[in-house]
DSSP file (Angstrom, degrees, kcal/mol; ACC not computed):
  #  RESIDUE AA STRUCTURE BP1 BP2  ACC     N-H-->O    O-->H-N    N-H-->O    O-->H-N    TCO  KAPPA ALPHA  PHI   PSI    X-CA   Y-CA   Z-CA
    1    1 A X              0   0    0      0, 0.0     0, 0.0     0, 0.0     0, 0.0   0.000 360.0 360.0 360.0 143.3    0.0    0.0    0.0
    2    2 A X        -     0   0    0      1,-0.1     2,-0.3     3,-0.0     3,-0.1  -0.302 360.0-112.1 -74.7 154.2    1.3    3.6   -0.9
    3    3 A X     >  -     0   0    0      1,-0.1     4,-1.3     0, 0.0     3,-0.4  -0.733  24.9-109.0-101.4 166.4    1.9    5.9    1.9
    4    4 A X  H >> S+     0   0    0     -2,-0.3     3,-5.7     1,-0.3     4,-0.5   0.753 120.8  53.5 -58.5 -96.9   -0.3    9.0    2.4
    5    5 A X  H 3> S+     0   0    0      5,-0.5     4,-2.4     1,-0.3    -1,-0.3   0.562 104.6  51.7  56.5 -82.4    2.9   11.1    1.3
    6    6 A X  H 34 S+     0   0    0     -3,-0.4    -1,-0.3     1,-0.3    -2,-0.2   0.863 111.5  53.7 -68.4 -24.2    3.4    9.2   -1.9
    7    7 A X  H << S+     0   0    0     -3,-5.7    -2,-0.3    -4,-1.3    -1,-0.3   0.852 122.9  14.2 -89.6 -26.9   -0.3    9.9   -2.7
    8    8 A X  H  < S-     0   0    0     -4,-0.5     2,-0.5     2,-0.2    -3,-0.2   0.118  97.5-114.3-137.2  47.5   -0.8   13.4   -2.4
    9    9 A X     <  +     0   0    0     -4,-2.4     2,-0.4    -5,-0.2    -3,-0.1   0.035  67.8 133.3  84.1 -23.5    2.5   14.8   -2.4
   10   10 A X        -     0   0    0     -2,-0.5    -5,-0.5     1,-0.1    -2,-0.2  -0.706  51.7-126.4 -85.0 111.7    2.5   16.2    1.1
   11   11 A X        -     0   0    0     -2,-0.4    39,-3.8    37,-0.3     2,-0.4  -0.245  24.6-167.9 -23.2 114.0    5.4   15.7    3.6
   12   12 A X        +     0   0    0     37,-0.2    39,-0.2    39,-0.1     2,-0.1  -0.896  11.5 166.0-122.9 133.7    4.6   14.4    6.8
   13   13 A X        -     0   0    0     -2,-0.4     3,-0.1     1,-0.2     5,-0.0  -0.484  53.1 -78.7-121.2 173.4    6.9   14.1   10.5
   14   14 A X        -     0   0    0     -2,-0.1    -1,-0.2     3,-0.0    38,-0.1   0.061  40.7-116.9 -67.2-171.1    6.1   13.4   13.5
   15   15 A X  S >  S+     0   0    0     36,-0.2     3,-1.1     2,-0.1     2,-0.7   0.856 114.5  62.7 -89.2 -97.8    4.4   16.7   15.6
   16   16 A X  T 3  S+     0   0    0      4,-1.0     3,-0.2     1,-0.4     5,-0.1   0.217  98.0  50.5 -17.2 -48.7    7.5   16.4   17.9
   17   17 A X  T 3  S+     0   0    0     -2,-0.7    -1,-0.4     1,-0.2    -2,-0.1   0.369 100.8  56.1 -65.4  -5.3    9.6   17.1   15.3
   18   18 A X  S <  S-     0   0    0     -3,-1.1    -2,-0.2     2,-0.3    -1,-0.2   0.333 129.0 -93.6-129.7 -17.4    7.5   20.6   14.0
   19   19 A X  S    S+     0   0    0      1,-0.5     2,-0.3    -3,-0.2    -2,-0.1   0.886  95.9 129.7 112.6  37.5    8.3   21.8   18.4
   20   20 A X        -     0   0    0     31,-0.0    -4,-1.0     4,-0.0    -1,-0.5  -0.922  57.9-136.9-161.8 119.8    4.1   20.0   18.9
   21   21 A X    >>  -     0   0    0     -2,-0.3     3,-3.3    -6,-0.2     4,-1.1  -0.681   8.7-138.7 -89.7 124.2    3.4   17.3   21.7
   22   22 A X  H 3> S+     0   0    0     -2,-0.4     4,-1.7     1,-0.3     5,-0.2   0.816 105.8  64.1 -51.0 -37.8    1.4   14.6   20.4
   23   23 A X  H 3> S+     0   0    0      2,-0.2     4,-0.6     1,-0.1    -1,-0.3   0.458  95.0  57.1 -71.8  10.7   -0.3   14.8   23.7
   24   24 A X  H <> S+     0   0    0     -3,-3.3     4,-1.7     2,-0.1    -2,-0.2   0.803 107.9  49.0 -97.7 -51.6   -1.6   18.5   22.9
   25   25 A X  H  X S+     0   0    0     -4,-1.1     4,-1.1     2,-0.2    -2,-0.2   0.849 112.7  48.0 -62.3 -48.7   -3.4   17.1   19.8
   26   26 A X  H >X S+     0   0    0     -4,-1.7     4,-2.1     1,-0.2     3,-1.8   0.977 115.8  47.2 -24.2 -70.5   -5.1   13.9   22.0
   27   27 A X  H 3X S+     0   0    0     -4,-0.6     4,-1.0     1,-0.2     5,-0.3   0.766 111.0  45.1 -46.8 -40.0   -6.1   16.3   24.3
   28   28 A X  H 3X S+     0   0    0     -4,-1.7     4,-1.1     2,-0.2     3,-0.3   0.841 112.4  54.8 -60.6 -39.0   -7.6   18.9   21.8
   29   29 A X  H <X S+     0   0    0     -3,-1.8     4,-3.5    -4,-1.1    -1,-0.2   0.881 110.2  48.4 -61.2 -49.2   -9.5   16.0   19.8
   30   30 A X  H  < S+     0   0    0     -4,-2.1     4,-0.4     2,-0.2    -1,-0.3   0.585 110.9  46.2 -70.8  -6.6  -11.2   14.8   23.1
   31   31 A X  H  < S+     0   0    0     -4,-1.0    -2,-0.2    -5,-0.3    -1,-0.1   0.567 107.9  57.2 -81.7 -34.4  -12.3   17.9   24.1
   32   32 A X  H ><>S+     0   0    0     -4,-1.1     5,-2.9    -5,-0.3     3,-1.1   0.918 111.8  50.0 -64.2 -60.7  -13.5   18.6   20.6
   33   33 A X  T 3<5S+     0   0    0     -4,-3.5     3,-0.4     1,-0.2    -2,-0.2   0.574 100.5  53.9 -83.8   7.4  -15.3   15.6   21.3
   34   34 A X  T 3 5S+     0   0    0     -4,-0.4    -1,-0.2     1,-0.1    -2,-0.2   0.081 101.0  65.5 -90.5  11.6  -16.8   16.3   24.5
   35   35 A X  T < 5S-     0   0    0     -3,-1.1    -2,-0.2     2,-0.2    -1,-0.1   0.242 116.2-117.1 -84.9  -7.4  -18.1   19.1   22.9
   36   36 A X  T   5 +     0   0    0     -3,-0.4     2,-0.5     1,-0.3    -3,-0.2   0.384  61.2 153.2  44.4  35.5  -20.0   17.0   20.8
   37   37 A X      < -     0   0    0     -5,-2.9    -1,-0.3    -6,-0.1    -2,-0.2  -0.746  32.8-146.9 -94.0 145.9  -18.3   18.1   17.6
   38   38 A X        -     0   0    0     -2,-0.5     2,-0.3    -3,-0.1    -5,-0.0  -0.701   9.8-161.8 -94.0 139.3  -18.1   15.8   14.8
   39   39 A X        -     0   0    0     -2,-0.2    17,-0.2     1,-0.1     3,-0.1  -0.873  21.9-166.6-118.3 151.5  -15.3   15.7   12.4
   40   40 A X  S    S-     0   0    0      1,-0.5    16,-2.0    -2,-0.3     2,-0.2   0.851  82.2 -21.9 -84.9 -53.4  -15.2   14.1    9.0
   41   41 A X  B     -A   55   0A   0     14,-0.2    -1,-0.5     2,-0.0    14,-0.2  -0.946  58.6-148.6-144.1 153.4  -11.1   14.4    9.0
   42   42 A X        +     0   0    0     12,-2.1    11,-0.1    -2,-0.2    13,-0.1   0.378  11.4 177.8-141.5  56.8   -8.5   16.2   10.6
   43   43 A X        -     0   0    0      1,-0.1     2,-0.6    11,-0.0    10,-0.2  -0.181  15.9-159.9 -94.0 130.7   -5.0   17.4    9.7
   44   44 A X        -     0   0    0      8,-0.4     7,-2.5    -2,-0.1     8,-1.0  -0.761  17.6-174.8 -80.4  91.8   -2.6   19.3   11.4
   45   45 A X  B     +B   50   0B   0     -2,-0.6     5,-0.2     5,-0.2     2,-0.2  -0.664  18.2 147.1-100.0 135.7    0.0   20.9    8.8
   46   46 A X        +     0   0    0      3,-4.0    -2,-0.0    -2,-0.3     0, 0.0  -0.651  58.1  12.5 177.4 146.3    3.1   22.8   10.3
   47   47 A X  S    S-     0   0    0     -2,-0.2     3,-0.1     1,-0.1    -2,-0.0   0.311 129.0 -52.2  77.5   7.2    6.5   23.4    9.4
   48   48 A X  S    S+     0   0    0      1,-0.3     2,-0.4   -37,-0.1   -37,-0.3   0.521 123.1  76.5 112.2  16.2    6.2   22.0    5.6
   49   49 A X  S    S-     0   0    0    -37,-0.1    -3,-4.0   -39,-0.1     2,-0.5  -0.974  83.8-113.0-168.1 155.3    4.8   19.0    6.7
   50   50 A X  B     -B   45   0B   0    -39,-3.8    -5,-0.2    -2,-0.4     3,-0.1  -0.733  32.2-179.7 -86.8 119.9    1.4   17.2    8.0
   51   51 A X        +     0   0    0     -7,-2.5     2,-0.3    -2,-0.5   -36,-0.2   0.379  64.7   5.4 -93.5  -2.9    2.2   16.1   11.7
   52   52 A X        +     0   0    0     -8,-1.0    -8,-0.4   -38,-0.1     2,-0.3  -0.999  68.1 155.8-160.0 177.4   -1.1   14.4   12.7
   53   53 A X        +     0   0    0     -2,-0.3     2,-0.5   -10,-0.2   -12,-0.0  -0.736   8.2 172.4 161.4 140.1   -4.3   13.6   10.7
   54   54 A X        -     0   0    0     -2,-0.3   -12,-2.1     6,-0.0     2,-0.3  -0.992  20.0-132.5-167.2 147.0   -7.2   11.0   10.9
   55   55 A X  B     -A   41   0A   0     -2,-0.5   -14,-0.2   -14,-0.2     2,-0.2  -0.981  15.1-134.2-127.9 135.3  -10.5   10.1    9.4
   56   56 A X    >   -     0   0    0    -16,-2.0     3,-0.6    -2,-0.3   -18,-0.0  -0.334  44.7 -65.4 -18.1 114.4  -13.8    9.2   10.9
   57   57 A X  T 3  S+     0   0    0      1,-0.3    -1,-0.2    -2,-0.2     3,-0.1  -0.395 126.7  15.9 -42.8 128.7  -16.3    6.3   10.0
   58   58 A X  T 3  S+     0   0    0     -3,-0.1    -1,-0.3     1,-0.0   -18,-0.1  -0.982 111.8  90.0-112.7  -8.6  -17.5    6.4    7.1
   59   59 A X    <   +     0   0    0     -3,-0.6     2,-0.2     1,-0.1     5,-0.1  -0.262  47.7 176.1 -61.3 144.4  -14.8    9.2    5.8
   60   60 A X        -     0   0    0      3,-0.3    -1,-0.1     1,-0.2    -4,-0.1  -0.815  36.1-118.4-140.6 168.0  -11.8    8.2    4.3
   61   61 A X  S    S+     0   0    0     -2,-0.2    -1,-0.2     1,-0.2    -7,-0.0   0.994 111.5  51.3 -93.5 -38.8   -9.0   10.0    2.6
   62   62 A X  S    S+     0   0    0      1,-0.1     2,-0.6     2,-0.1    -1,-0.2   0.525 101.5  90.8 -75.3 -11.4   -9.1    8.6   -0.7
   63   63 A X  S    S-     0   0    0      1,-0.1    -3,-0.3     0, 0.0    -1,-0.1  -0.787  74.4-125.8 109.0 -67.9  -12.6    9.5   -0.5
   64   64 A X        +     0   0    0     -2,-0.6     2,-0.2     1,-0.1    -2,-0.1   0.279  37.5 141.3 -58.9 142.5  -14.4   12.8   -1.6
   65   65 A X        -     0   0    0     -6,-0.0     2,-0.2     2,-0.0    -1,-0.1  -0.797  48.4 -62.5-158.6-146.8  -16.7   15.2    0.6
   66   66 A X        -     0   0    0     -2,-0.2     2,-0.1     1,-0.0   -26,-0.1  -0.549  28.0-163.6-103.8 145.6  -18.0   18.3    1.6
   67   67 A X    >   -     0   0    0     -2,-0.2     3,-1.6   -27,-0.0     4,-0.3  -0.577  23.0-147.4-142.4  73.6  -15.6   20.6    3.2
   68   68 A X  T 3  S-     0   0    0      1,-0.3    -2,-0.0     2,-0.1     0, 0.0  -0.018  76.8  -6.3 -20.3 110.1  -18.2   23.5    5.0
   69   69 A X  T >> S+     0   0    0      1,-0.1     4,-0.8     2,-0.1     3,-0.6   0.790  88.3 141.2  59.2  23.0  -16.9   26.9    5.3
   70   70 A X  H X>  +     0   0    0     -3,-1.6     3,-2.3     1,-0.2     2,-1.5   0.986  68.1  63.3 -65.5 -70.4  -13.1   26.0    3.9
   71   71 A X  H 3> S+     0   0    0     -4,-0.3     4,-0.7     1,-0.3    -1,-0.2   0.225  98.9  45.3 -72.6   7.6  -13.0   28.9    2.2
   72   72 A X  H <> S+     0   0    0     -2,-1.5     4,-3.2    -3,-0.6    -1,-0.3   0.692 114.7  51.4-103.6 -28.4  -13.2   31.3    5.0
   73   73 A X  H XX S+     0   0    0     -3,-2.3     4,-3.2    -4,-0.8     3,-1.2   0.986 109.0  48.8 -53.3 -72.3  -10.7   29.3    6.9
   74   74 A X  H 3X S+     0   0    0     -4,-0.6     4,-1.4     1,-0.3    -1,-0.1   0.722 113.5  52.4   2.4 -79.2   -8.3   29.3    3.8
   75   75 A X  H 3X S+     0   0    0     -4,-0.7     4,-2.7     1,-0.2    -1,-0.3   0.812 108.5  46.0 -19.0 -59.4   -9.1   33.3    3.8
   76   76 A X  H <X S+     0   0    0     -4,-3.2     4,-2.2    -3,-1.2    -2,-0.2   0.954 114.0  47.6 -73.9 -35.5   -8.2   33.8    7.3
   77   77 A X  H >< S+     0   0    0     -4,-3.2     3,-6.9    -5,-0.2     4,-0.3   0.653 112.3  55.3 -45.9 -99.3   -4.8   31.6    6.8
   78   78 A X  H 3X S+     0   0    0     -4,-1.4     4,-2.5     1,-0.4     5,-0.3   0.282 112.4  42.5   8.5 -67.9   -4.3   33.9    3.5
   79   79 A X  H 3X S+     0   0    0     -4,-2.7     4,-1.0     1,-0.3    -1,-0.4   0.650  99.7  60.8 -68.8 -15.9   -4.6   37.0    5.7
   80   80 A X  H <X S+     0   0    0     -3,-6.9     4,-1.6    -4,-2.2     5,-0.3   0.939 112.0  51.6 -82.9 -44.3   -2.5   36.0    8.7
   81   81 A X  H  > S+     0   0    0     -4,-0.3     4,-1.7     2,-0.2     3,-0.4   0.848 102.2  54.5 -20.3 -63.7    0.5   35.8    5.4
   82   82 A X  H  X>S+     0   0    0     -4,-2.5     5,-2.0     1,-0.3     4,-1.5   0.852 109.8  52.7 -72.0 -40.7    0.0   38.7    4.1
   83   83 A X  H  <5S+     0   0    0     -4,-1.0    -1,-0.3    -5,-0.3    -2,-0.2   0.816 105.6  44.6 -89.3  -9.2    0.6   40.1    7.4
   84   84 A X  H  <5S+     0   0    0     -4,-1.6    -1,-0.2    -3,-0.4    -2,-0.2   0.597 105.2  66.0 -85.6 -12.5    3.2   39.0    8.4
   85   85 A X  H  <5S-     0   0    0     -4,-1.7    -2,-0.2    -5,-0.3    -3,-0.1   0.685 108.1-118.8 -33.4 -29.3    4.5   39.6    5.4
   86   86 A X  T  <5S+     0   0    0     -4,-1.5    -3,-0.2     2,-0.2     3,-0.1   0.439  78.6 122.0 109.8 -21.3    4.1   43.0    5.8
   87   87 A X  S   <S-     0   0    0     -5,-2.0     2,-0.3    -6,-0.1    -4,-0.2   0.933  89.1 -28.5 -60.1 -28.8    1.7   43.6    2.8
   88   88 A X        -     0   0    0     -6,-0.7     2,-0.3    -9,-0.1    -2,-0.2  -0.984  62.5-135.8-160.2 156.3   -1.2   45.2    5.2
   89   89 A X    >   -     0   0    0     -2,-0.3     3,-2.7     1,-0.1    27,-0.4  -0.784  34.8 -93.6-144.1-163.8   -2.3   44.8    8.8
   90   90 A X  T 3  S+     0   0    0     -2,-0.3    27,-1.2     1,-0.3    26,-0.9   0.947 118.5  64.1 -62.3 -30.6   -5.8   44.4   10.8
   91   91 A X  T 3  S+     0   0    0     25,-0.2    -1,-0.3    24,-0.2     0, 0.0   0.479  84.5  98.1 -73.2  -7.4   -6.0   48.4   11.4
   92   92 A X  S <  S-     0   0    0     -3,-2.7    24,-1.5     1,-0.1     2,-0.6  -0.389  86.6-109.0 -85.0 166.0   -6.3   49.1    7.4
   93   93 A X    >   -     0   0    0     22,-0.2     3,-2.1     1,-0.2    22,-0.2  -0.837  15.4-139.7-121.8 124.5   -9.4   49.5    6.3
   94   94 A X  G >  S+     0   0    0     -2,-0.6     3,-2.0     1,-0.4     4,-0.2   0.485 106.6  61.9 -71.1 -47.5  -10.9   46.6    4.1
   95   95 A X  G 3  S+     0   0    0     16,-0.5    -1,-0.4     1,-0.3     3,-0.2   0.344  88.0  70.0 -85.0  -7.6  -12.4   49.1    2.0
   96   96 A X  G <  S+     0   0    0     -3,-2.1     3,-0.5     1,-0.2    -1,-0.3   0.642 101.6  54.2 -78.8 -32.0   -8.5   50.8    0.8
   97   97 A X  S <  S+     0   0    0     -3,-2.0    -1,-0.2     1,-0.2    -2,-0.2   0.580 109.3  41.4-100.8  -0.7   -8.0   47.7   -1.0
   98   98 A X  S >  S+     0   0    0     -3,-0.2     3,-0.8    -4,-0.2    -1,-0.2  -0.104  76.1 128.5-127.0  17.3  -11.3   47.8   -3.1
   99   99 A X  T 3   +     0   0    0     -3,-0.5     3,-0.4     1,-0.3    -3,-0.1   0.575  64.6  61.3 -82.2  -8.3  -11.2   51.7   -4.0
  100  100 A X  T 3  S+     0   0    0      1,-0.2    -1,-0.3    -3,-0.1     3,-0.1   0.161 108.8  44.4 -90.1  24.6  -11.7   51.4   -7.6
  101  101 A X  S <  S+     0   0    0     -3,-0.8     2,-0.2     1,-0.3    -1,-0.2   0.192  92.6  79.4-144.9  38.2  -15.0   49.8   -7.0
  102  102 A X  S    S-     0   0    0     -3,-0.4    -1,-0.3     5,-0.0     5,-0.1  -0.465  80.7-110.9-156.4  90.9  -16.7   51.6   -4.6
  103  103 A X        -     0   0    0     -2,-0.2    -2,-0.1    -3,-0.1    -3,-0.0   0.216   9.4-155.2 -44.3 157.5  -18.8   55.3   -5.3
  104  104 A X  S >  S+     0   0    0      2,-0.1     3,-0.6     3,-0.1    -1,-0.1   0.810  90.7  59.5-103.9 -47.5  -17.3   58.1   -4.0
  105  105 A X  T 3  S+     0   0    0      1,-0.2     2,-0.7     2,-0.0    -2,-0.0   0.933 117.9  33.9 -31.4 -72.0  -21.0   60.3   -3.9
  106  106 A X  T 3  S+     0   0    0      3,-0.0     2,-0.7     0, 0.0    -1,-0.2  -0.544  71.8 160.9-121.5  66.1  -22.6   57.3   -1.4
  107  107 A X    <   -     0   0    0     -2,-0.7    -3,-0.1    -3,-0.6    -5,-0.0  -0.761  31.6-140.6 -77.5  89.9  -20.1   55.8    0.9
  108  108 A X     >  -     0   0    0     -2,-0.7     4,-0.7     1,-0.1    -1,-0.1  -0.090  13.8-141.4 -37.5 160.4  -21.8   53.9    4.0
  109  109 A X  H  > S+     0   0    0      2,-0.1     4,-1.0     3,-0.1    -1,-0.1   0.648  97.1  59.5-126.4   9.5  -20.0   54.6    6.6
  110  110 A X  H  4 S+     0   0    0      2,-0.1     3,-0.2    17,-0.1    17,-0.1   0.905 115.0  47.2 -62.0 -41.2  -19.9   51.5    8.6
  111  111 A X  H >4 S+     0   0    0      1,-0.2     3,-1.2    16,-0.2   -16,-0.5   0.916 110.5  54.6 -61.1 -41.5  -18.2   50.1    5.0
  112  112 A X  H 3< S+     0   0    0     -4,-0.7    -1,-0.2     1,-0.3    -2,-0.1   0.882 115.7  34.5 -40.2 -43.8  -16.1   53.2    5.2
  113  113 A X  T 3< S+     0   0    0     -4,-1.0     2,-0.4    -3,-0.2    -1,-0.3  -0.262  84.6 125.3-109.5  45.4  -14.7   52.3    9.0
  114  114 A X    <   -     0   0    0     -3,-1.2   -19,-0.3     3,-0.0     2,-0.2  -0.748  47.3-161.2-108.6 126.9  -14.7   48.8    8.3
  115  115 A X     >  -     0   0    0     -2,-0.4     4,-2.4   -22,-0.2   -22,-0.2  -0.881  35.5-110.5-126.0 161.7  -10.7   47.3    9.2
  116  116 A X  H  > S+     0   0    0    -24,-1.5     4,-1.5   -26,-0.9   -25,-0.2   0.681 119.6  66.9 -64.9 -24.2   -9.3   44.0    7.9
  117  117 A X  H >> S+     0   0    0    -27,-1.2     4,-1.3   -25,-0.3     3,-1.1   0.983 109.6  36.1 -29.4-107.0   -9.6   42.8   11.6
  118  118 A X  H 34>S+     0   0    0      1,-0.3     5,-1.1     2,-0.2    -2,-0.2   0.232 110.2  62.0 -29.4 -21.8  -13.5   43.0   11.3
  119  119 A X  I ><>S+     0   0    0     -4,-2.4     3,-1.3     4,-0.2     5,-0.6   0.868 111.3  36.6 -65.8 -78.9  -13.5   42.0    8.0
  120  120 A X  I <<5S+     0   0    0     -4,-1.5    -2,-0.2    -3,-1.1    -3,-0.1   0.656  98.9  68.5 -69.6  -8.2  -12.1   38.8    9.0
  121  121 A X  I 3<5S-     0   0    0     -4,-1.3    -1,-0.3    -5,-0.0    -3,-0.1   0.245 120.8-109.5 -85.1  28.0  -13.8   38.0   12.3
  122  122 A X  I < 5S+     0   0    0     -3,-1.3    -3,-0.2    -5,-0.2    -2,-0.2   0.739  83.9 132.0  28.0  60.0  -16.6   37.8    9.7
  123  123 A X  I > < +     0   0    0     -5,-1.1     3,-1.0    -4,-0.1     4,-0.4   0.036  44.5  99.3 -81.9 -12.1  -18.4   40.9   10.7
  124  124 A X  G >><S+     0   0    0     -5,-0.6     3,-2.8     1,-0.2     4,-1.0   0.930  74.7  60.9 -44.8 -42.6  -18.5   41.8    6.8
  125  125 A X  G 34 S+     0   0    0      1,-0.4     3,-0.3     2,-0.2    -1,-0.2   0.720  93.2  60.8 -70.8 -29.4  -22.2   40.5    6.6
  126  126 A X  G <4 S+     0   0    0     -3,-1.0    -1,-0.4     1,-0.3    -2,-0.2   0.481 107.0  46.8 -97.2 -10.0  -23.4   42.9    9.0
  127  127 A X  T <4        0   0    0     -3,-2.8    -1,-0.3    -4,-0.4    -2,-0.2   0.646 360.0 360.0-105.6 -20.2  -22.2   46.0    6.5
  128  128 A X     <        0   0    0     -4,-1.0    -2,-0.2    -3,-0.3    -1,-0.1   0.488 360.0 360.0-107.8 360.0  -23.3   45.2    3.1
């Protein structure tokens, strides 16, 4: 049998090795589940490689299914990058990056005072 690795390209070590005690993940997973939350799957990527990862009857990794609300996680990774990058930081205001698209005559001004911080704690909904 192929190892996960050799099917979809992705590195994986131990958590021990990435500076992450395999007994912080347990714990977090039981707690998760004494919370009653249900998981399909779950992997933990850090340092260039997946240190921990599991699937749930009847999910498997090979597979396919619904993945709820990735794309705001995705987003929020996206934005913690760019800021530490440097490109922008939570105090800007979401609306600086969007200035060719947005009349100058009729400017809310909740959109106006809107920051990339509020913007990503998904408080967007509440403005448009």
């Amino acid at each position: 049998m192929a190892t996960a690795e050799a099917v979809d390209g992705i590195p994986r070590a131990s958590p021990e090795s990435r500076g992450v005690h395999s007994s912080r993940i347990l714990e977090f997973l039981q707690d998760e589940r004494a919370k009653n939350v249900e998981f399909n799957c779950f992997m933990l990527y850090r340092g260039g490689a997946v240190i921990s990862e599991g699937w749930w009857y009847p999910y498997q990794p090979q597979l396919r299914h619904m993945m709820h609300s990735a794309t705001k996680s995705f987003l929020s990774v996206a934005v913690g990058m760019a800021i530490h990058e440097g490109y922008f930081t939570l105090q800007d205001k979401a609306i600086s990056f969007f200035a060719d698209h947005v009349p100058n005559d009729n400017q809310d001004p909740k959109l106006a005072s809107l920051t990339v911080e509020e913007r990503d704690g998904r408080l967007f909904g509440d403005y448009i």
